[in-house]
C-alpha positions in Angstrom: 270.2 56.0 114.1 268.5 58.2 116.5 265.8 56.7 119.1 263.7 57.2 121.5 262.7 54.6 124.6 259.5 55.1 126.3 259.2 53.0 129.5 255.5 52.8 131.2 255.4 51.6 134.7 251.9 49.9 135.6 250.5 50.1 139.0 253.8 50.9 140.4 254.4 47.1 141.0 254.3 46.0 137.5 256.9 47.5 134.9 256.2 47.0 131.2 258.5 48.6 128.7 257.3 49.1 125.4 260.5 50.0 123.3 259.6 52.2 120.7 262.3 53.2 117.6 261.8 55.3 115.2 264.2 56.5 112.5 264.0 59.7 111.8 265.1 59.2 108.1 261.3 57.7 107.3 261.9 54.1 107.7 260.6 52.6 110.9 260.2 49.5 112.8 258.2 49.0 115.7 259.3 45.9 118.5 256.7 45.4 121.0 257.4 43.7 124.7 255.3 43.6 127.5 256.5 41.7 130.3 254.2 38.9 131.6 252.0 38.2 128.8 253.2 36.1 125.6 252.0 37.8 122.6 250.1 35.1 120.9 246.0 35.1 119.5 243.5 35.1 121.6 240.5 36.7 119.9 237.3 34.6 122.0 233.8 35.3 121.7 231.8 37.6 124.5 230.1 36.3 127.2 226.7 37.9 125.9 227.5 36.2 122.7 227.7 32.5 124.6 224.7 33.6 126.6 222.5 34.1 123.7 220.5 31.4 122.4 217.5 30.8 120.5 215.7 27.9 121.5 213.9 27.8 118.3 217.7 27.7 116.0 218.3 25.1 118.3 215.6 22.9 118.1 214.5 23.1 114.3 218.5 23.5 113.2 219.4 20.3 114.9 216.1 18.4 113.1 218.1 15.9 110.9 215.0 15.1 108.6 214.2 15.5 105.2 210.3 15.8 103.9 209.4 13.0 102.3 210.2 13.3 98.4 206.3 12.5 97.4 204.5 15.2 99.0 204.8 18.7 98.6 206.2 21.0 101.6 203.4 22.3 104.1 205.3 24.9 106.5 203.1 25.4 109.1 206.1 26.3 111.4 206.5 30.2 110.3 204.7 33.0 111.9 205.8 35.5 108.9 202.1 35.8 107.1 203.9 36.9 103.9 205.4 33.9 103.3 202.4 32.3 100.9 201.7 35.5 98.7 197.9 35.3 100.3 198.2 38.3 102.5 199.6 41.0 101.0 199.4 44.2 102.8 196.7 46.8 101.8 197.6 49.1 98.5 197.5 51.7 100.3 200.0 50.9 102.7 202.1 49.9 99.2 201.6 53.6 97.7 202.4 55.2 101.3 206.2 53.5 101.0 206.0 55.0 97.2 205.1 58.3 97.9 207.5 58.8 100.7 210.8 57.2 98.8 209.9 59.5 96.0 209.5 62.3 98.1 213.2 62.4 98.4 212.8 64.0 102.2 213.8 60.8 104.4 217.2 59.5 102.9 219.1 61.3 106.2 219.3 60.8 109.4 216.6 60.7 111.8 216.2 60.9 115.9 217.0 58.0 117.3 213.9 58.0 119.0 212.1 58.4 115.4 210.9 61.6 113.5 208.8 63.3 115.9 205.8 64.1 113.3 205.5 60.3 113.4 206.0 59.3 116.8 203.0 62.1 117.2 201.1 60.1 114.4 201.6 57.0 116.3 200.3 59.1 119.8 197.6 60.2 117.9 196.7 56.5 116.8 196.7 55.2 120.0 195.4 57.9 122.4 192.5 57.3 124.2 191.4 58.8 127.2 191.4 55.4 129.3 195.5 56.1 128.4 196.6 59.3 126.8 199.7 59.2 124.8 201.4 62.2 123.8 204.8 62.2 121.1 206.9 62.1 123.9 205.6 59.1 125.4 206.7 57.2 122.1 209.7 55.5 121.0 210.0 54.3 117.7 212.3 50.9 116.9 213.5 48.9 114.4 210.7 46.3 114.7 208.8 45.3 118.0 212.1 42.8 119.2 214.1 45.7 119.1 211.3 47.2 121.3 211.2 44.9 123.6 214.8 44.4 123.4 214.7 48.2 124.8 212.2 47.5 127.6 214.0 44.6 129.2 217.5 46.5 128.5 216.1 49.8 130.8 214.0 47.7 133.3 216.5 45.1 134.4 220.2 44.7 135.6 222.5 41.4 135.6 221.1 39.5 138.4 217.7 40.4 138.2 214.9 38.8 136.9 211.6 38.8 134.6 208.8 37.0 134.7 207.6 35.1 130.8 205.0 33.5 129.6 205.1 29.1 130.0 204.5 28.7 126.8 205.7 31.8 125.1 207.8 33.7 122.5 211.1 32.5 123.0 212.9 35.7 122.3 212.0 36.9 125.8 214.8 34.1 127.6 216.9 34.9 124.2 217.4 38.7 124.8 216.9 38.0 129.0 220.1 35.4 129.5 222.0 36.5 126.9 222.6 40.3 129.2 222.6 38.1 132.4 219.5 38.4 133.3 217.5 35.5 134.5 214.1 34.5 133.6 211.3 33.1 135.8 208.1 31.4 133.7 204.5 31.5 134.8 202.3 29.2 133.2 199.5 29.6 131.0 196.8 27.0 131.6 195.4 25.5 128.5 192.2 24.1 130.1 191.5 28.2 130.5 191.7 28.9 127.1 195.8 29.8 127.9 194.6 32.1 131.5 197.6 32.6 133.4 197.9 30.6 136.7 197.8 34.3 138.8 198.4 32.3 142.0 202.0 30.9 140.6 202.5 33.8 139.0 202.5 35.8 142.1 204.8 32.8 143.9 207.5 33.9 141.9 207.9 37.3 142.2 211.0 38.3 144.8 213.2 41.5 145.2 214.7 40.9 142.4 212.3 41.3 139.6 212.4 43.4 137.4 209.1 43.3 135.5 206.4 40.8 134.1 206.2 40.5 130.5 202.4 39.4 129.2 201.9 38.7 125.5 198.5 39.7 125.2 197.0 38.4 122.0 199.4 35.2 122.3 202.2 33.8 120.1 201.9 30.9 120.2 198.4 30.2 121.5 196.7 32.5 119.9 194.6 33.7 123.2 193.3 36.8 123.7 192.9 37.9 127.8 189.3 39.0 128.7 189.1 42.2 130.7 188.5 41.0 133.8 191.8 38.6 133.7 193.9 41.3 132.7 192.7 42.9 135.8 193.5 40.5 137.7 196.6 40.2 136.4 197.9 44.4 137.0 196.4 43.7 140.4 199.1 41.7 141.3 201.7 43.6 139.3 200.0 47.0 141.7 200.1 44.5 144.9 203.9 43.7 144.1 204.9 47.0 142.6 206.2 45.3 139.6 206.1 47.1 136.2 204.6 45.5 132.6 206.4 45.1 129.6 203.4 44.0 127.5 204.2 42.9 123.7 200.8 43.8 122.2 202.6 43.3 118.7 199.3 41.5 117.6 196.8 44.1 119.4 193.4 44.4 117.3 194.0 41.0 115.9 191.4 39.8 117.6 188.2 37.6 116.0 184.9 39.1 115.9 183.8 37.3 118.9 186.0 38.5 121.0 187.6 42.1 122.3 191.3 43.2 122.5 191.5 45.4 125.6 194.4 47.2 125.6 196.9 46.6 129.3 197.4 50.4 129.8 193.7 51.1 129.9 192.8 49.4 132.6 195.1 50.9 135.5 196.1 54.1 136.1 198.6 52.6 139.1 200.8 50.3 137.0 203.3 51.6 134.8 203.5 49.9 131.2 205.8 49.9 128.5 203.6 48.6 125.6 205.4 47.4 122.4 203.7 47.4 119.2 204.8 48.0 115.6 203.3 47.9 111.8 205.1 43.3 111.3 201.8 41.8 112.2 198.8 43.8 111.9 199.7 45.9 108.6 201.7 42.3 107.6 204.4 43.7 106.6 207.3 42.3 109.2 210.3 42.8 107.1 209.7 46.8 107.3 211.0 46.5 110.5 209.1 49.5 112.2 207.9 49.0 115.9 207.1 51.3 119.3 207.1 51.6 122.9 204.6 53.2 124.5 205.4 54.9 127.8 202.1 54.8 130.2 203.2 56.0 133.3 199.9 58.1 134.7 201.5 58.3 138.4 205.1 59.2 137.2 206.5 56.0 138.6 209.0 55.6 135.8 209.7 59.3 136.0 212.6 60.7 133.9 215.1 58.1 134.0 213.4 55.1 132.4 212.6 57.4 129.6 216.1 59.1 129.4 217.3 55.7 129.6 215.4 54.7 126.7 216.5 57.2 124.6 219.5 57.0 125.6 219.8 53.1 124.7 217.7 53.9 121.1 221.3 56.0 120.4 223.0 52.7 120.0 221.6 52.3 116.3 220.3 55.5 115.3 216.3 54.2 114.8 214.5 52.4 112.7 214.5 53.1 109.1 213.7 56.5 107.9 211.5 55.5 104.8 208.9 53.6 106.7 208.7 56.7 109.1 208.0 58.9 106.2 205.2 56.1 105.0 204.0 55.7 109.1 201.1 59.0 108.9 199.9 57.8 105.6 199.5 54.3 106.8 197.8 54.3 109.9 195.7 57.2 108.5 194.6 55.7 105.1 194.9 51.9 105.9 191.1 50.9 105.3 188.9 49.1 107.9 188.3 46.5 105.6 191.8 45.3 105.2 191.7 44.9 108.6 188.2 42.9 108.4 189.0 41.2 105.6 192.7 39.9 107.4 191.0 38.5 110.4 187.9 37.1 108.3 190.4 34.9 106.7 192.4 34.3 109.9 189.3 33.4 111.8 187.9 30.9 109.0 191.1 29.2 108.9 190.9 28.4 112.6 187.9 27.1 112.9 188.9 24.9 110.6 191.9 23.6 111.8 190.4 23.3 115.0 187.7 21.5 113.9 189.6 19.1 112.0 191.9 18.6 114.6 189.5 18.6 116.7 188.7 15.1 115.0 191.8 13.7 115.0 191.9 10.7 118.1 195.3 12.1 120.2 195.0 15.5 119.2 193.6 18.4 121.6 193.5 21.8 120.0 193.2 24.9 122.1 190.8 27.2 120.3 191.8 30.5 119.5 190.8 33.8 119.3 193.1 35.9 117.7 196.4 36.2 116.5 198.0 33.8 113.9 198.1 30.5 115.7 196.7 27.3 117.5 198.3 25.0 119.8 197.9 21.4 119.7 198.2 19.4 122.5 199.4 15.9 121.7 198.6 12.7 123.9 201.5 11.0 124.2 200.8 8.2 125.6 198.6 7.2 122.2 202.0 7.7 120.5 204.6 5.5 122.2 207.0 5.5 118.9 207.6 9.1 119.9 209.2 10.4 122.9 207.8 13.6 122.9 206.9 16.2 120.6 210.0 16.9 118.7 210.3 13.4 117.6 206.1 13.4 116.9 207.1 16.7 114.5 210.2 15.6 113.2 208.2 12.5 111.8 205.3 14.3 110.6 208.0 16.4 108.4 209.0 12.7 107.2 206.6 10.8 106.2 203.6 13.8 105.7 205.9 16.8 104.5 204.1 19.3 107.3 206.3 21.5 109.6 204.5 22.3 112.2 207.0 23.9 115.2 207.2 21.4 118.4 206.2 23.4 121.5 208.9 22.2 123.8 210.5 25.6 121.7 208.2 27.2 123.9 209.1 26.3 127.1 205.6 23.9 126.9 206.6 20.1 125.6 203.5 17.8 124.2 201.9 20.6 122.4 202.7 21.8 118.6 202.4 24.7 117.3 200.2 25.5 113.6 200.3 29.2 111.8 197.0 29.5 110.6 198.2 32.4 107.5 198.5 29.5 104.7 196.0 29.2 101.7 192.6 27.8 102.7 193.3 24.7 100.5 196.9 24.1 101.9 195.3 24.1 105.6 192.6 21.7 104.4 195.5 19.1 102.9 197.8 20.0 105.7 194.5 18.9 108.5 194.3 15.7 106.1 197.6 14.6 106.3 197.7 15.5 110.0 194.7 13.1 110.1 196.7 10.1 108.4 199.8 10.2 110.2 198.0 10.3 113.8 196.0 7.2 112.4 199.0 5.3 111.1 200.6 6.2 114.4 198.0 5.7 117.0 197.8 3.3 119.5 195.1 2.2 122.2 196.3 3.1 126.1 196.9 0.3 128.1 193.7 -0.2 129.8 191.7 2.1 127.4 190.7 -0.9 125.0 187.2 -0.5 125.2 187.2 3.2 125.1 189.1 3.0 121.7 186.9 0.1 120.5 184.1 3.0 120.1 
């Protein structure tokens, strides 16, 4: 038998010898030995795979509570507005899908930045002279978390850290801790209508942050920033030199009484990475079609944030190429009154669950003004069967068969969360059960006798 031995010698001070043989006839066996290491299993997960967790999974997953058998199931826990069949997106945006699957031109490959006749159409959409936007200033993503997901991956290094909303979307710590980056929260103050406490906000800002994220209208409080806030807000972010990543996923879902401004068109001295996308708005989140906008008027971000961009969109090749075909059709020929008609309904069922909770001794609802949600604060000490508002949910799911999410998910404990997309008549049952547990469950304060006596 002839054979060949190959020895390797490792760092000159460590020798491993793999002995190779191979019969030359066809037949072959292959002995591995490498000195020092025991060849056994060891297949473990990644550290980013221990980092990443999902407060949400955690909390609702580990819920060990069935609804109660009597009552039909109220999920007011979901912020997917699809869920109930009540908001289907316009026809329009339907035929758009149609037209471009049939077309047969967008079953390849595209950019991994996005077809650039629709990352124009999404410029286009978006310009305004307050903030120009040209295609090049446009990423397209596979959904707004991958956007944002994007933003935090270019801004930030392990080590560093952002600044998040108190309460707010949990993906933010999610994608943050889970590539070593830390996350710092600013609170929201609810007595404000959900302002942010620009004073703490500011006392947390060191050399090592990377940007400040604002959710600007809110999930989960369902605010909307006035102008003059979000000025004051991008004057500290210009005083600090730190840049926004704002999710303005729900931008223009705003309530007739109020006005979505925009972040990038109100400073021409901060650069912004705004991420938006068609999930919310055109409510069709399983598409999975988002964008970052680049606004960066003073070249601040210069080449290398958006080379680094693009280069990180290479990872997955884009978002899917059929909605791209669709994209110029639907933000060209969606009608104003879907739009009208979406918040109408949005804005009704609000002021009705506010006003019934509103009702309901132990409750304090936060109005809102836009979005899909409302937060309820809870007064604890009116519910001393409950330690806090996990157990307050996880008992409402019991006994009254109504999810609603508990905020501590949120980073903001004592406060529950409601989606206000459900069916007029399921919000009105869903406020009337609300109404019966918090009576069957609430107590007098010590001291407070006389006020409950009223």
């Amino acid at each position: 038998m002839d054979s060949y031995v190959i020895q390797t010698n490792v760092n000159d001070s460590l020798s491993s010898v793999l002995d190779v043989r191979v019969n030359i006839g066809g037949r072959s066996s292959v002995q591995g030995r490498m000195k020092g290491r025991k060849a056994r299993w060891n297949v473990r997960p990644s550290d980013m795979s221990n980092k990443t967790f999902n407060p949400i999974r955690a909390i609702v997953d580990n819920m060990k509570v069935k609804p109660n058998p009597n009552k039909t199931v109220i999920s007011l826990s979901i912020g997917d507005p699809t869920v109930f069949g009540n908001l289907p997106t316009d026809p329009e945006v339907t035929q758009a899908m149609k037209d471009a699957l049939d077309s047969g031109k967008y079953n390849g490959y595209a950019p991994s930045i996005g077809y650039l006749s629709s990352r124009e159409e999404v410029a286009s959409y978006y310009h305004c002279p307050e903030a120009p936007l040209e295609a090049k200033d446009v990423i397209l993503t596979s959904g707004c978390s991958q956007a944002i997901e994007l933003c935090l991956a270019v801004l930030a290094n392990p080590g560093q850290n952002i600044l998040i909303p108190r309460p707010g979307f949990s993906l933010y710590r999610t994608l943050a801790e889970s590539m070593g980056i830390e996350v710092k929260l600013y609170n929201l103050l609810p007595e404000k209508s959900w302002e942010i406490d620009l004073k703490q906000l500011e006392s947390l800002i060191d050399e090592k942050t990377a940007c400040l994220v604002v959710n600007n209208p809110s999930n989960p409080c369902g605010s909307v920033f006035s102008k003059r806030h979000l000025q004051k807000i991008l004057a500290v972010a210009e005083r600090q030199c730190v840049p926004i990543l704002a999710d303005e996923i729900y931008g223009d879902m705003v309530f007739s009484d109020c006005k979505y401004e925009p972040m990038a068109t109100l400073s021409t001295n901060v650069p912004i990475l705004s991420c938006g996308g068609l999930a919310k708005r055109w409510l069709v989140p399983g598409w999975r079609l988002g964008w970052i906008l680049i606004h960066d008027r003073r070249d601040i971000f210069g080449n290398e944030i958006r080379d680094g961009l693009v280069k990180l969109s290479q990872r997955i090749l884009g978002p899917c190429t059929i909605v791209q075909g669709a994209l110029k059709s639907i933000l060209q020929r969606t009608p104003q009154e879907f739009y009208q008609d979406t918040l109408s309904f949005l804005k009704s069922n609000a002021d009705l669950c506010y006003g019934a909770l509103s009702a309901i001794p132990g409750l304090q609802p936060v109005r809102p003004s836009g979005a899909m949600y409302l937060m309820v604060g809870i007064e604890m000490e009116h519910f001393p069967e409950f330690e806090n508002d996990v157990e307050f949910t996880e008992r409402l799911i019991a006994e009254q068969s109504v999810h609603c999410l508990p905020a501590t998910c949120f980073e903001y404990p004592n406060f529950f969360r409601v989606v206000i997309t459900v069916p007029e008549v399921m919000m009105l049952e869903a406020c009337t059960r609300i109404q019966e547990f918090c009576e069957q469950h609430y107590h007098c304060a010590e001291g407070s006798q006389e006020e409950c006596d009223k």
